[in-house]
N, C-alpha and C positions, 0 to 999 in steps of 0.2 A: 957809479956804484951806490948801493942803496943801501943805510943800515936798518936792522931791524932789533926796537928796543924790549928788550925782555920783562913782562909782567913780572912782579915778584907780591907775595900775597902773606903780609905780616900780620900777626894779631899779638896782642899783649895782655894777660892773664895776670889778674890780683884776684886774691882770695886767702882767710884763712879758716881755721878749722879749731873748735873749742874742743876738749877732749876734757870730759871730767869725769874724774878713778877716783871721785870721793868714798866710792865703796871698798875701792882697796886701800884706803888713807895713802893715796902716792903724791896727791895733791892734783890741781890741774893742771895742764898744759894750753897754750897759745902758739899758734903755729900760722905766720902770716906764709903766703908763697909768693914770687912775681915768676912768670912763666912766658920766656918771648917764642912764639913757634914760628917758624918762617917756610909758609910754603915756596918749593921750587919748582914749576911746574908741576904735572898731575901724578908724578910717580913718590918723589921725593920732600918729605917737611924733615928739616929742622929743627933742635929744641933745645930751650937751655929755660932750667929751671934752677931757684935757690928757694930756700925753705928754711925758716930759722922757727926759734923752739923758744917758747917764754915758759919756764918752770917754776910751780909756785912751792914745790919744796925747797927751790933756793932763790928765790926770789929774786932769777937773775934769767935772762937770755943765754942758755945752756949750750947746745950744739945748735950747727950750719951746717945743713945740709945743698952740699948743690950738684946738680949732673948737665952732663951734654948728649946729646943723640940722634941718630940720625933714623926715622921712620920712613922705608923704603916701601911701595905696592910692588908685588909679584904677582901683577894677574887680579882677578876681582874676588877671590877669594883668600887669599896671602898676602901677610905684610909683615915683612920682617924687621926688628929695632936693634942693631946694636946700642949700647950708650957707656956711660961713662959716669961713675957715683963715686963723689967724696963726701964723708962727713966727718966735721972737725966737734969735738966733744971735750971737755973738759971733766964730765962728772959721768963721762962712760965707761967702759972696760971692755975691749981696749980704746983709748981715746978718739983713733983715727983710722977711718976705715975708708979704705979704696977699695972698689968693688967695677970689673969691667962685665959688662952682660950681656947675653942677646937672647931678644925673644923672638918668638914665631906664632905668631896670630893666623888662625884661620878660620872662614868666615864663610856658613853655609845658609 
């Protein structure tokens, strides 16, 4: 009997994003990400992303944001996402939000 070992196709995402509302006096924000995507063969990736928030009105690392999701191909025009979003907030209203969702992308 012969096993047959499964490719798996990982990539690991850093990056953050400067956001400055000096026009609105809100202050700026710092928002680094780490993002692992794990493709599973050609229909299905995986995703899990966190996102934290440095605010310079309180000069603290404010909310975490992080999700999970799964990006499914239906065909070469459709891809469907459910996922999965928390974010933990301290200086939000309301603090802490779950959020389940799915999208539908399609692609002409």
């Amino acid at each position: 009997m012969r096993s047959h070992a499964r490719l798996i196709h990982c990539l690991l995402s850093i990056g953050a994003s400067i956001i400055d509302a000096a026009a609105q006096s809100t202050g700026s924000e710092l928002r680094p990400e780490l993002g692992i995507y794990i493709q599973q063969g050609p229909f299905v990736r995986l995703e899990f992303v966190d996102e934290i928030f440095y605010d310079t009105r309180y000069g603290q690392w404010t909310p975490n944001r992080y999700g999970a999701g799964v990006q499914i191909s239906a065909g070469s025009h459709m891809v469907l996402e459910p996922y999965y979003f928390r974010q933990n907030g301290s200086h939000s209203n309301p603090p802490h939000l779950n959020v389940f969702a799915f999208t539908w992308s399609l692609y002409f």
